[in-house]
C-alpha positions, 0 to 999 in steps of 0.5 A: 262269592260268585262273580259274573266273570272269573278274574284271570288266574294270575290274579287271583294268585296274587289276591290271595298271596297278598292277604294271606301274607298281610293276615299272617302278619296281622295275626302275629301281632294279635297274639303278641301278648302271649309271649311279651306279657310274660316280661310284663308280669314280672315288671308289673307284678301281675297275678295270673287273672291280670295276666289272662285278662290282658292276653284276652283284651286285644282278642276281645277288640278283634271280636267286635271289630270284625262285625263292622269291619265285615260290614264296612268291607262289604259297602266299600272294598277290602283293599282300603280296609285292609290297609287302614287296619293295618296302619292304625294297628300299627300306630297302637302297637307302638304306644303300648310301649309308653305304657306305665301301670297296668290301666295304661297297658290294658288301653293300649291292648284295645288298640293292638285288638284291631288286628284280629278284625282284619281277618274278616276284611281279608275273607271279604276280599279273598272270596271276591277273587275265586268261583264257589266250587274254589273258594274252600280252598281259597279261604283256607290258604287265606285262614292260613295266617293263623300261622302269625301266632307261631311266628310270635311263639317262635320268633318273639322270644328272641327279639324279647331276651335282645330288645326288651319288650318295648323293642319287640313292640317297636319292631312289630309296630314297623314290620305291619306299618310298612306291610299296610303302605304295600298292600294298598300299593300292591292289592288291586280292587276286588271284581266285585267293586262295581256291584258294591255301586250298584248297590250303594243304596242298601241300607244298613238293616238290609245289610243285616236282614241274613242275621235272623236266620239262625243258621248263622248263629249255628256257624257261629257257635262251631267258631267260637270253639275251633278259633276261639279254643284255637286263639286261647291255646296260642295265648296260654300254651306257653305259659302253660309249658312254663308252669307245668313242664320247667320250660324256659321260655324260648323252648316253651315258644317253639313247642307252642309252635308246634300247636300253632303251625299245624292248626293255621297250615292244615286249614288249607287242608280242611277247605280243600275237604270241605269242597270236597266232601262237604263242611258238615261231614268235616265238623264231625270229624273236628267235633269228635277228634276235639272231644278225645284230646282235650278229655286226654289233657284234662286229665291232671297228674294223679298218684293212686295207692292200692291196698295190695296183698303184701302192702300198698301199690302205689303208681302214677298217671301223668301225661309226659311232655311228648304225650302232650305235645303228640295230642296237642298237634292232634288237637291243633290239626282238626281245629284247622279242619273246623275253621275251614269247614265252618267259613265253607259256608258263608259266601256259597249262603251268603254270596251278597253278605260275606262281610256281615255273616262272617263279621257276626261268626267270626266276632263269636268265635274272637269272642271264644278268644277273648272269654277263654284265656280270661276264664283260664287264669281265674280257674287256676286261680280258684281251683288250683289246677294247670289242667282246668283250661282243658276241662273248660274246652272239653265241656264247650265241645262237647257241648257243640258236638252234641248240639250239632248232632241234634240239630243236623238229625232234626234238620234231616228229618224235616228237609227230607220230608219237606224236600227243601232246606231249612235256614232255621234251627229246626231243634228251636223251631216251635212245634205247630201245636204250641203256635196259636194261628187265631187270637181274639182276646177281646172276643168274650166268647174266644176268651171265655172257652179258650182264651182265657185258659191259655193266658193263663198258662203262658202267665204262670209260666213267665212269673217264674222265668222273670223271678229268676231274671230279677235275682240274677240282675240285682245279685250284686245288691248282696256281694258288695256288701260281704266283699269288703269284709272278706277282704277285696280292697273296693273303695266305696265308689266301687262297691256303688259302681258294682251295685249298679252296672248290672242295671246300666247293662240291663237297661241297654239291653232292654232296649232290644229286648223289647222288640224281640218277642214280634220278631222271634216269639215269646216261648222261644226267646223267653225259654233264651233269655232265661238259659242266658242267666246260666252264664254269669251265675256260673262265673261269677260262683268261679270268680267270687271265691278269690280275693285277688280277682282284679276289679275290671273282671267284676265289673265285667262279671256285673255287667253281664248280670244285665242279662237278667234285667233284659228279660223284663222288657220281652216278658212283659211285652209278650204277656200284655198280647195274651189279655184283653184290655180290661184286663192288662192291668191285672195281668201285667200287675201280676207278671211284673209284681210276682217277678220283682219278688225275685228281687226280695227272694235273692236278698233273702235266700242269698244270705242263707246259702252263703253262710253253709257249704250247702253244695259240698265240695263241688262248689269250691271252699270258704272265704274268711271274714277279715273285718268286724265283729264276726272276724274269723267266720267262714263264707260261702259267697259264690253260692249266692250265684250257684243257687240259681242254676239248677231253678234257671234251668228248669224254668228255661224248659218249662218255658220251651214246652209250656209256653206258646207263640201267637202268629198274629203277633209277628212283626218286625223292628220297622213295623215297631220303630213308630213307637219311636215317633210317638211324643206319648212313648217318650213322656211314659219313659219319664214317668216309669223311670220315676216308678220301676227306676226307683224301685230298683234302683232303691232295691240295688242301692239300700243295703250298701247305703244303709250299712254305711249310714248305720254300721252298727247295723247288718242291712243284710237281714233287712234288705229284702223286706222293701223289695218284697213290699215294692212286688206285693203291691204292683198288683195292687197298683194295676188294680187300682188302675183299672178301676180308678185310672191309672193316671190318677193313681200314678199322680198322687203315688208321686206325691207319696214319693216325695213325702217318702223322700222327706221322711228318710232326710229327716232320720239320716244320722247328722251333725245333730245326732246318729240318727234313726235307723227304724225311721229311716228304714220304714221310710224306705218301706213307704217308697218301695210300697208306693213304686210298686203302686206306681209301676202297676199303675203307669202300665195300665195308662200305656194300653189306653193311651196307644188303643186311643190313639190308633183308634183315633188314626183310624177314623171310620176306617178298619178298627179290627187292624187298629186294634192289632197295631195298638196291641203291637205299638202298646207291647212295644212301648211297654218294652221300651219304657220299661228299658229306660226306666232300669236305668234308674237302677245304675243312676240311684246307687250311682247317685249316692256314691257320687254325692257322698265322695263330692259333699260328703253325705247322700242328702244331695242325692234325695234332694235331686229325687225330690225335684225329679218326682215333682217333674213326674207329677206335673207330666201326668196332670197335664197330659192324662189326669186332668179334666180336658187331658189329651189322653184321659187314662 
């Protein structure tokens, strides 16, 4: 970071040997689990997931930490930072010593996660000190304090067989408590502490403004393998060493050691390079070097036989304890190379945000930290084989490699042509044939000749898109109903939860979600967010296949389905800009009710696959029903999560060659914040939550509800027929809508609702009998019919309601530029009502859990509803539905 004065040398010496010192201490405590989580396997009786999971929790504290800390680092200083992260850590490391059951120690391990986050407050502080044409180096020698994991590797073991793992933790807890009271002691406050007042009046989404170039995410990609890989290795090697090669556990830490000392003291080496013959040159030498070791380690001890002349021949291929150790230094020493390379970077780029550039890519790359080791003990757990960990990092480099390459080329291509250097990715820019500069849908003319073919196109294409978005999110809607009877121990509150979590996480991510189609483009992010359901598919279909997977991993796995529920709100925002207002309802009618069928088609085609190997081996083995009637028959679960991959992918690129950007449609988060003071966006969320929030949250809650209220029937067979009916009928409910209004429409589907509601208390089995279930069932019909009907219904009334309004704002002034913002306002509120609106997807199956574990029974629950809808239909006849409404839509 460049400073109007350079601070003297002796200064920046002592800067940097202070933080360098402080980080490697930080660092040894954040990797501390690698060796006394050995000791706790064995008290605690973990499995190898559990063990994984709790080496990854403190790596997953440190991630996220970084993003605020960088920030906080950058608003008021390293020097306090540091301290203050030094002393709480210190504080958590210790109460980890009380920790009496696996929950407690998982708590505790959040805590001992803040140590990681120091290393973006010592960047901050480090780069402050040195001129750009030195801080390579610099950040280097600082980045050096990955050494800590070895000082853990080497030195816990002893403190581990002498003091136990209590007296280690006490030991690590006093050792940074007392660095943190010296460095706020000793640290002076970096050059850069007048700017920070100067600029004490940045606001926050200033502060962030360089995290929409896509150049950061770029950095943050190479990260998450050169310091994630790096960060996973130094937790699992010694474990490894142990398993693999007999080792006992104090020679298993020095020969980890021997990985971990070269991957954190050559990062000197690699910012020296980098100031030398450029990061980029140094990324490819990482890249390429990393592909050839761990292609090596991944490579499992193998006996072949060969039919020979005289017999068989028979020989065998396995990599000996100095061959891994030779090509683990080798791997360890380019990681370093790439850890400084890629933090090369940031201050020459980001001179004035160091903190929040560098918090993003380091949480990324702490991120790599966090998912690898967790992923690790679940692929040994279903594949059974020590070398899968490096295959899993053979796969992301190679994948990192080959992006890079491309992206590097492309940007070539165009700087060179353009003779200036490009922030964004070049391979996700969008070609200027697939941008629409001029957009007129209300023209009849444009719209007749030319608009009408291409909204079309791009609707066609988003329906699939949002089909696979709706399976992936409700996926969990069928596993929890085949878990218990192949054998994991879920109470029925559990089950519920996993039924509902994807709903909860989908609802949240909405809420952003919504407003980045303005900001990014709909092609682009919907070609994103697709490829994004490629990451819970794929390890869910990994970590289904074991019973013993702990819960927390599932409840982890079920909230990363969210990303499927997050699609809905860009996909619908970025359809209702390609249509005119007379017919948005239709359009987004069939955008929304063709999606929703992903819903119907996953409860469908799910029960299908899994009961066939219909991927062969490749895909892993059967689970055995333990329970019921068909106790003894062979599943295949995780294919209900593997059948979507090869369909994501197509679909993510159609999405990128098929779809289209429209310019006009650009803007940003503030220009679309208004809709946050607007009292109409606030009342639509109520009334979606009564309509889409039932509709999935029926759809996410009905078959684990119906089975435990009917057990003698499978509600598998069944389940996807209420959400078929609930999609079919959201285009019948914007046609009506256009025609009838849909303010009225919305007002009697509500009272549809309740009658429906009435009519399932009625067949619930009781005291007075078992009840009925085809009652029960076809009362379940009416109100997926009836919230298909509605949901199409209440978005036709936002368009209105939003162009009313503006045009109102208005007056006599520019109706062209009312028109524009009511389009952008009404994508907004369309985006966001449909984000709070999910939540009745984690609420309704949550509902239902909470009333049967307090009273019993789910008729506390539907009696709530009832109340609820009567709310729903008050609101419409006040505001929009009656004779002298506000807003008559």
């Amino acid at each position: 970071m460049a400073t109007s004065a350079t601070p003297a040398k002796r200064d920046q010496y002592r800067a940097l040997g202070i933080s360098t010192l402080a980080f490697t201490l930080c660092f040894a405590v954040w990797t501390i689990f690698s060796i006394i989580g050995l000791r706790m396997k064995q008290e605690f009786g973990l499995s190898e997931t559990q063990l994984g999971l709790l080496m990854a929790t403190p790596i997953l504290t440190g991630s996220i930490s970084r993003f605020f800390l960088g920030i906080w680092s950058d608003r008021i200083g390293g020097r306090r930072v540091f301290s203050l992260v030094m002393l709480l850590t210190a504080a958590c490391v210790y109460l980890l010593t009380f920790a009496e059951s696996y929950t407690t120690l998982l708590v505790a391990a959040l805590g001992v996660g803040l140590a990681g986050g120091s290393f973006i407050v010592g960047v901050a502080y480090t780069a402050a000190w040195f001129e750009p044409s030195r801080q390579g180096t610099a950040l280097g020698i600082f980045g050096a304090g990955n050494v800590g994991a070895a000082l853990t590797n080497f030195g816990a073991p002893f403190l581990l067989l002498a003091l136990g793992w209590q007296g280690t933790a006490q030991v690590y807890a006093t050792v940074l408590a007392i660095m943190g009271v010296v460095f706020f002691i000793v640290a002076q406050e970096d050059p850069l502490v007048a700017e920070r007042q100067d600029r004490g009046r940045e606001s926050f989404r200033q502060q962030l403004a360089p995290l929409s170039e896509f150049r950061v995410w770029r950095f943050s990609l190479y990260y998450f393998f050169v310091f994630g890989g790096f960060v996973a290795l130094a937790l699992w090697l010694p474990h490894y060493l142990i398993e693999v090669y007999r080792l006992d556990i104090a020679t298993a830490g020095i020969i980890a050691a021997l990985y971990t000392v070269p991957a954190s003291l050559f990062r000197i080496l690699g910012g020296w390079l980098s100031d030398r013959y450029g990061a980029r040159r140094v990324m490819y030498w990482t890249l390429i070097a990393s592909v050839i070791c761990t292609f090596l380690l991944s490579y499992p001890p193998t006996d072949y036989t060969i039919q020979g002349i005289r017999g068989e021949i028979g020989f065998r291929v396995a990599m000996g304890l100095p061959v891994f150790i030779v090509v683990t230094f080798v791997l360890g020493f380019f990681m370093s190379l790439g850890k400084a390379a890629v933090f090369k970077h940031i201050p020459v780029y980001y001179p004035r945000h160091v903190g929040a550039v560098g918090g993003v890519v380091g949480m990324i790359g702490g991120l790599g930290g966090f998912l690898m080791p967790l992923t690790f003990g679940m692929l040994n757990d279903v594949l059974g084989i020590w070398q899968s960990c490096f295959m899993l990092l053979f796969l992301i480099v190679a994948g990192a490699l080959t992006w890079m390459h491309h992206a590097i080329r492309s940007a070539e291509r165009l700087e060179w042509k353009q003779k200036e250097e490009k922030t964004d990715l070049p391979e996700l820019s969008t070609p200027s044939g697939l941008v629409i500069d001029e957009w007129h849908p209300e023209d009849a003319d444009f719209w007749e000749t030319k608009g009408k073919q291409i909204a079309r196109r791009n609707l066609w294409i988003s329906i699939p898109n949002l089909f696979l978005a709706f399976s992936v999110w409700t996926i969990w809607s069928i596993l929890v109903v085949k878990m218990p009877k192949l054998g994991f121990d879920y109470s029925s509150n559990q089950l519920f939860w996993l039924a509902a979590l994807p709903a909860l996480s989908g609802a949240t991510l909405r809420i952003f979600y919504s407003f980045m189609v303005p900001i990014f483009g709909g092609r682009r992010w919907t070609a994103i967010s697709t490829a994004s359901l490629l990451l819970p598919c794929l390890w869910i279909g990994v970590a289904i296949q074991d019973t013993g997977t702990p819960y927390l991993v599932m409840l982890i796995l079920a909230l990363l389905c969210g990303f499927g529920g997050g699609n809905f709100a860009s996909s619908m925002a970025n359809i209702s800009f390609f249509y005119p207002q007379s017919q948005k309802g239709a359009a987004l009618g069939l955008n929304a009710g063709l999606g929703n069928l992903g819903v119907s088609g996953m409860q469908l085609l799910a029960p299908l696959v899994i009961a066939s190997s219909v991927f062969g081996d490749w895909a892993g083995g059967s689970l055995t029903v333990v329970t019921g009637s068909n106790a003894g028959d062979v599943l295949w679960l995780q294919n209900a999560a593997f059948v979507w991959v090869p369909l994501i992918v197509i679909a993510a690129v159609a999405a990128w060659f098929g779809m289209n950007d429209i310019a006009d449609a650009k803007s940003s988060f503030r220009d679309q914040a208004v809709i946050f003071r607007r009292a109409d966006n606030w009342r639509m969320c109520w009334l979606y939550l009564g309509m889409f929030g039932s509709f999935i949250g029926f759809a996410a809650g009905f078959p684990l509800l119906s089975g435990m209220q009917f057990p003698g029937v499978d509600p598998v067979k069944f389940a996807f027929l209420g959400p078929l009916v609930g999609a079919l009928t959201r285009p019948v409910g914007g046609i009506l809508a256009d025609k009838l209004g849909g303010a009225n429409v919305t007002f009697w589907t509500f009272a549809v609702m309740i009658l429906g509601i009435l009519g399932v208390l009625s067949f619930l089995p009781g005291e007075a009998g078992g009840g009925n279930f085809w009652g029960f069932f076809l009362m379940f019909l009416v109100l997926f019919a009836a919230s298909g009907i509605g949901n199409g219904s209440t978005f036709r009334m936002v368009p209105i309601i939003f162009r009313e309004l503006l045009m109102g704002e208005a007056g006599n002034g520019d109706k062209a530029q009312a028109e524009k913002a009511a389009n952008k306002e009404s994508a907004a509120v369309l985006g966001f009502i449909s984000a709070i609106a999910a939540y009745g997807g984690f609420f309704i199956p949550k509902s239902y859990g909470t009333s049967i574990d307090l009273t019993g029974g789910v008729a506390t629950a539907l009696i709530s509803f009832i109340v609820f809808y009567a709310s729903c239909m008050l609101l419409t006849w006040w505001y929009y539905s009656r004779r002298n409404a506000p807003y008559p839509c």
